[in-house]
N, C-alpha and C positions, 0 to 999 in steps of 0.2 A: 504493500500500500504506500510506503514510504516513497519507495521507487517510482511509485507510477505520478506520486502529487508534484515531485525533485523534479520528473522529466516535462510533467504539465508544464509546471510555473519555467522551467527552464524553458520551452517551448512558445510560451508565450512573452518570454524576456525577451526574444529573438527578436519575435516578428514587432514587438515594443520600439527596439532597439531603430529596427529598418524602418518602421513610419518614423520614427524622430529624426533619422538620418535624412529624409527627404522630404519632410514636412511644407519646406518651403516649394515642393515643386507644386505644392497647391495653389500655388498662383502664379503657375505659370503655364502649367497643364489643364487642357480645356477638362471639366468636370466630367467624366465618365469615358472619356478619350483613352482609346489604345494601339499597342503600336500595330499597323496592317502592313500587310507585306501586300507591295500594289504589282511587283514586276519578279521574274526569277531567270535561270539559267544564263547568264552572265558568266565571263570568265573574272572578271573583277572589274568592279561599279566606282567611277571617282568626278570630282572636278563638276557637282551640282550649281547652276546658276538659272535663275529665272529672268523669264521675257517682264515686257510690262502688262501683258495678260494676264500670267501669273504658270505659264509655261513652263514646266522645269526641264533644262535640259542637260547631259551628263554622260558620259562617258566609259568607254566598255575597252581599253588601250588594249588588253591582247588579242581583242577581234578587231581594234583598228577603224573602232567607227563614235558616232555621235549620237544618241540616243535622243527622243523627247516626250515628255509625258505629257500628252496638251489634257488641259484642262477638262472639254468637252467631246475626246476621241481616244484617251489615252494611249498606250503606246504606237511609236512609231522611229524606226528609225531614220534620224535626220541627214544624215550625212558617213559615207563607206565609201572610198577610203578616208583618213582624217587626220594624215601622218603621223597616226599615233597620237594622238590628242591625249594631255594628261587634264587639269585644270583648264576649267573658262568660267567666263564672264563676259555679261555686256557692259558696254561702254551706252553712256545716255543719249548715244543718236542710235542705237540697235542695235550695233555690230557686236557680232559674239567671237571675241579673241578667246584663241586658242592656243594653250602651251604645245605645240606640233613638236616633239620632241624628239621626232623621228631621223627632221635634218636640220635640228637644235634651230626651231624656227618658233615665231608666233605668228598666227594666222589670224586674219585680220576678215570675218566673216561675214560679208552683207547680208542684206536680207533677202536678195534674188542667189544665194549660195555664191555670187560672185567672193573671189579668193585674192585678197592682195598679201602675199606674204614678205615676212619681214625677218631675214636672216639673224641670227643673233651674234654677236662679237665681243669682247671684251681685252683692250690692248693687242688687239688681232688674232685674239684667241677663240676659239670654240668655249662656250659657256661647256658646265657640267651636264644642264640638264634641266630647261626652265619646269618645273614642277607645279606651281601654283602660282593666282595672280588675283590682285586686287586692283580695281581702275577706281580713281574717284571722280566726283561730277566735273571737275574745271580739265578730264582726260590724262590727267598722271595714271601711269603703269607702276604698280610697284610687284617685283617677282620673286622668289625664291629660287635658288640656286644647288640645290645640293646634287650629290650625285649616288643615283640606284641603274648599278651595270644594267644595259637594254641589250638583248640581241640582236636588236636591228640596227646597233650602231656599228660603226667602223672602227671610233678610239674603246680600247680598253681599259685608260686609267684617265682620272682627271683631271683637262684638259687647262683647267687653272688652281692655283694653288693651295684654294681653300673653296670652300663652299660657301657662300655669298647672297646676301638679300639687293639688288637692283633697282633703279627707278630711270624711267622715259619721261621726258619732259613731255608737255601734249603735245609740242610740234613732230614729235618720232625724234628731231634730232641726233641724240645720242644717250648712250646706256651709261650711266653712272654706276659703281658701286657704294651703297651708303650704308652700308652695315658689314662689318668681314671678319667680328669679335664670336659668330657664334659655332658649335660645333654642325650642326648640321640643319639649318633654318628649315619649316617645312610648312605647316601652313600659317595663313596671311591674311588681315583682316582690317580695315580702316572703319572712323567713324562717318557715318553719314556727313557731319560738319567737315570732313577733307583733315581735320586739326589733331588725331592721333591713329597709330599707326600699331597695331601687335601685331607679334612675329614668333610661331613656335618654333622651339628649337627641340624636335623633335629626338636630335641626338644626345642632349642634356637634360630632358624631361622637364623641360621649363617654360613659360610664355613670359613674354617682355612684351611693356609697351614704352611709346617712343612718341615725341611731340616732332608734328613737320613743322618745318622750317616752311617759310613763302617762296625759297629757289627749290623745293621738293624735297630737300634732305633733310635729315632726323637728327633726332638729340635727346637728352633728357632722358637715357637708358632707365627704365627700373622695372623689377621684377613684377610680374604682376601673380604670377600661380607657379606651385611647383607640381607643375604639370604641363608636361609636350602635347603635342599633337598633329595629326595627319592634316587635317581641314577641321577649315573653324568657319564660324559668323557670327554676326552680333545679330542682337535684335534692337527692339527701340527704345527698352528701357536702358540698353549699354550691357544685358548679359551679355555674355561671353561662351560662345557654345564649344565647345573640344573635342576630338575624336580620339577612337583609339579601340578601347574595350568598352562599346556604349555612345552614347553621350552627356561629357561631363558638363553642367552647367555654372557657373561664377556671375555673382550678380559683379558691379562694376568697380565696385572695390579689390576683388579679388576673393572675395570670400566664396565658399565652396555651396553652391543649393544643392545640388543633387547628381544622381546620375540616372539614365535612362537606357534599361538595357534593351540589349540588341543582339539577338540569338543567330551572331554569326561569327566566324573567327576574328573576324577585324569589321572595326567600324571605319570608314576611310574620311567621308565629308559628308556635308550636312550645307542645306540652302533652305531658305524664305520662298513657299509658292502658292498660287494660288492666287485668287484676284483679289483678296483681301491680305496676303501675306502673313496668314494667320497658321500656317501648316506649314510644320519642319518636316522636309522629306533628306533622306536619310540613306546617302549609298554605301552599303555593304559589303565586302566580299562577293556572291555572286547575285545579290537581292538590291530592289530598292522598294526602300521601308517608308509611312509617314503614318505622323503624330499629328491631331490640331491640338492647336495650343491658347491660352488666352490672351497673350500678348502678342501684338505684330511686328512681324520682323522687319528687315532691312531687305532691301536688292543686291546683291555684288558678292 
């Protein structure tokens, strides 16, 4: 009897324990919302961004194409081949750039599928590997740099000396390096106001943010989470979304709400979709997943 009342109350400490742990995601999870799996058999799902319809569209790299979840048709695939497309985002006249990292390019996507590509350099080098990318409204690129060996490349080792977070000025002019302190930067995320900038450092298990400067460049380094991540986004209150095992959430201070799991091996990135921007969809290993939520997100 002892045994069974020990194992009750322990049993019920548990599950005590895990509503306290995530308490806060009650307000940020729509009331009675759970996670749906809307798409499957993917070799592996990354690089979510939404149209202004609320279109989400994302990314399938070892089949080498572009995916999109429209609102009102569900899936479809948008674009085969797609040079390997890792990371996209729209830019606010439409065009959906793509990290094409097939022949280390970013592609530069109209809306008629016309393709202006944009080779990438750095002191006349071959970048490692543009992986993810955040555009803000005034057309700043800022990208992440690291390097994960592809078979479709030609080089085998990395082609600059470290692994590097990037920024394009809007005119395309030229690639700055404005970040080269972290081990391996991986996902990337601005605020709506253009005025701060995180950067996981997915090889350190840490997120930083960083104040722009008005020439595009950062400053003002500080920790924000001791926690990395694959792909990130914000939403409107300034949480902080994070990939990896789940998604972790941080309201804007850095403090930790919750996690939200995700019954796949890896969670990769996570976007704002839908026409009220009110559903986190959520690309997985070989699934893509979505949640509504009560709070609205951001675009990018």
């Amino acid at each position: 009897m002892k045994t069974k009342h020990f194992a009750y109350f322990l049993s019920i400490a548990f599950i005590l324990a895990g509503f306290i742990q995530d308490k806060d995601l009650n307000a940020i999870i729509e009331d009675g919302a759970q996670l749906e799996k809307l798409a499957d058999g993917f070799l592996f799902t990354e690089g979510p961004t939404s149209d202004n319809e609320g279109n989400v569209y994302f990314t399938d790299q070892p089949n080498d194409r572009i995916m999109v979840w429209k609102v009102s048709v569900g899936l479809e695939t948008f674009m085969q081949p797609s040079g390997r497309s890792n990371g996209l985002s729209f830019d606010r006249k439409g065009n959906l750039w793509a990290c094409a990292d097939e022949k280390n390019e970013f592609w530069m996507i109209e809306k008629d599928k016309n393709i202006i590509r944009h080779p990438l350099r750095y002191n006349e080098k071959l970048l490692n590997g543009p992986n993810d990318l955040w555009i803000s409204d005034n057309g700043s690129v800022y990208f992440t740099d690291p390097f994960y060996k592809r078979p479709w490349w030609e080089h085998s080792v990395m082609p600059q000396e470290l692994q590097g977070v990037y920024y394009i000025s809007p005119d395309g002019v030229s690639v700055t390096r404005i970040i080269s302190d972290l081990k391996q930067p991986n996902g990337i995320v601005g605020t709506p106001d253009g005025k701060t900038l995180f950067v996981a450092d997915i090889g350190d298990n840490k997120t930083y943010k960083y104040s722009i400067r008005k020439d595009g460049t950062v400053e003002n380094k500080q920790l924000f989470c001791e926690l990395g991540s694959d792909g990130m986004t914000i939403d409107s209150k300034g949480n902080i979304y994070l990939t990896g095992k789940g998604v972790t959430i941080f309201d804007k201070t850095g403090k930790k709400v919750g996690n939200i799991p995700v019954p796949e091996g890896w969670t990769a990135n996570v976007c704002f979709g839908e026409k009220d921007l009110k559903s986190l969809f959520i690309t997985a290993s070989k699934s893509l997943y979505r949640i509504r939520l009560k709070v609205k997100g951001t675009r990018g």
